[in-house]
N, C-alpha and C positions, 0 to 999 in steps of 0.2 A: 493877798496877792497870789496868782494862780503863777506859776510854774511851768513852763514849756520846756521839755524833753529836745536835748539838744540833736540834730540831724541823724539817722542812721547809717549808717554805712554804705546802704542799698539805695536811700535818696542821692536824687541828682539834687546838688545847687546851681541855683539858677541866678546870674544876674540881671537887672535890670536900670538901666540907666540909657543916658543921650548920645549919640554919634556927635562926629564932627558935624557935621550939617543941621545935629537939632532932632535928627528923629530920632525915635527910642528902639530901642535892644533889647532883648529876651535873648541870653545866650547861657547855657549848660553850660559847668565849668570844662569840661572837657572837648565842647566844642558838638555833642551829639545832636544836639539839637537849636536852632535858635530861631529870632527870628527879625523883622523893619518892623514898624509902628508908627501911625499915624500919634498914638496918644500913650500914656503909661497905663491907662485901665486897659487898654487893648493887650496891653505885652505882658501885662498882671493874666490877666485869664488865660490867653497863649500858655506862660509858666507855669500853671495850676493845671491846667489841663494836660501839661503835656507831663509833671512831677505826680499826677494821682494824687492832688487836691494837697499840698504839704506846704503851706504857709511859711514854717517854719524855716523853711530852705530855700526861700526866696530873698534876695536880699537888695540893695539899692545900689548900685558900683558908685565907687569914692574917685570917679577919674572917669576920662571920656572912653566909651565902649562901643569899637569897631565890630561890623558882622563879617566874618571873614567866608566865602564861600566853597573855600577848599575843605570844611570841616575842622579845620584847625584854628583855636582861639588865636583872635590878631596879637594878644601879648602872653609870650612864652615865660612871662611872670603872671599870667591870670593866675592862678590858684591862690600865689601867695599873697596876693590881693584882697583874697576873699574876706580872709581874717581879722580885714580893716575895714571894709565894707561895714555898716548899718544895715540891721533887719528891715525888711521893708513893712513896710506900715501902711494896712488898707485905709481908704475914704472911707470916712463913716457914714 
């Protein structure tokens, strides 16, 4: 069983998961970067390209995920969310 190296410090986490209306989210836990999606492999690449390829520190949101445009995550509990989050898990 291989071993993954848990986030570093320097990684952004990234969540991904569904808005109210269904579409999908790609948002930095701190709100730097996110983004709408048509599909989850869309918000999946989005995340990977914008974290410098770190799988690791992508994760699935355990609850609905608003894109908020002022740069500031819609829920001022994201972080402590993250810790209950699921790793996200590519299509094979």
């Amino acid at each position: 069983m291989e071993q993954t190296e848990p986030p570093s410090c320097s990684s952004h986490i990234v969540l991904i998961g569904k808005n109210h209306r269904g579409g999908w989210v790609a948002l930095e836990q701190t709100g730097r970067y996110g983004g709408l999606f048509v599909s989850r492999a869309a918000a999946l690449k989005f995340a990977l390209l914008q974290n410098g390829s770190h799988p690791e520190t992508i994760f699935d949101a355990a609850h609905v995920l608003e894109l908020s445009l002022n740069g500031i995550p819609s829920s001022p509990r994201l972080a402590s969310r993250i810790e209950h989050a699921a790793p996200c898990r590519r299509a094979a």
